[in-house]
C-alpha positions in Angstrom: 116.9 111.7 127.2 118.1 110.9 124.0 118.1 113.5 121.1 115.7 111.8 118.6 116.3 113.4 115.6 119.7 112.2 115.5 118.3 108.7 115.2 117.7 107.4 112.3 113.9 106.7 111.0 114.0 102.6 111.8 115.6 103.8 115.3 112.5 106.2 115.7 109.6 103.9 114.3 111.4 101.2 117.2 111.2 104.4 119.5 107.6 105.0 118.6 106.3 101.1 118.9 108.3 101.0 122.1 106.3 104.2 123.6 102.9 103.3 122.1 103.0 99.9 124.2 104.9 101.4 127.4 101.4 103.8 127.2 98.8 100.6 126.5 100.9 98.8 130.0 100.2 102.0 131.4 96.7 102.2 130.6 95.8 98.7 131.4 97.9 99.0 134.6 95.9 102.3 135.6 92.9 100.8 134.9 93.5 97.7 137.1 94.5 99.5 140.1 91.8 102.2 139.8 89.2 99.6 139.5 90.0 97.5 142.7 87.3 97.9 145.3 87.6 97.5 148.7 90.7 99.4 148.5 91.4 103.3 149.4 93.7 105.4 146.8 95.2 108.5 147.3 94.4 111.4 145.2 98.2 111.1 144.2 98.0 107.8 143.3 95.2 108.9 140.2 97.3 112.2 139.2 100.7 110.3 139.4 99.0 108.0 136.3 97.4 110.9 134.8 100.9 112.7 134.5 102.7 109.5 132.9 100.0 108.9 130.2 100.4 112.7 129.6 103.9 112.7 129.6 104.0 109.3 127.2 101.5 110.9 124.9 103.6 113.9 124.3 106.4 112.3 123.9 104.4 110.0 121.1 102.9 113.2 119.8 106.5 114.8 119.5 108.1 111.4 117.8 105.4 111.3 115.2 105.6 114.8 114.4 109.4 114.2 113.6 108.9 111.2 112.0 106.4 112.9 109.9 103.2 110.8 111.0 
């Protein structure tokens, strides 16, 4: 992964907007697949999107702290 603090604060607010909607697709995508019926899903299937939304929150969480948000 790329070091963000040696990025400079317009490369980080890009780095931030570009997380924020990767986690919105996420979300939307979850939501889609989780709400088919008629279909069966795994357990995996629910915790592999619960660690991604996790893991994109965090790294959100982490950017904005550096940013200063």
């Amino acid at each position: 992964m790329v070091d963000l603090s040696k990025m400079s604060k317009d490369e980080q607010m890009k780095k931030l907007q570009q997380l924020q909607e990767y986690l919105e697709d996420v979300e939307d995508e979850r939501t889609q697949v989780l709400s088919q019926r008629g279909i069966h899903l795994s357990s995996k299937m629910v915790k592999k999107y619960e660690i991604e939304i996790n893991e994109i929150k965090k790294s959100i969480s982490d950017l904005e702290q550096l940013i200063g948000i």
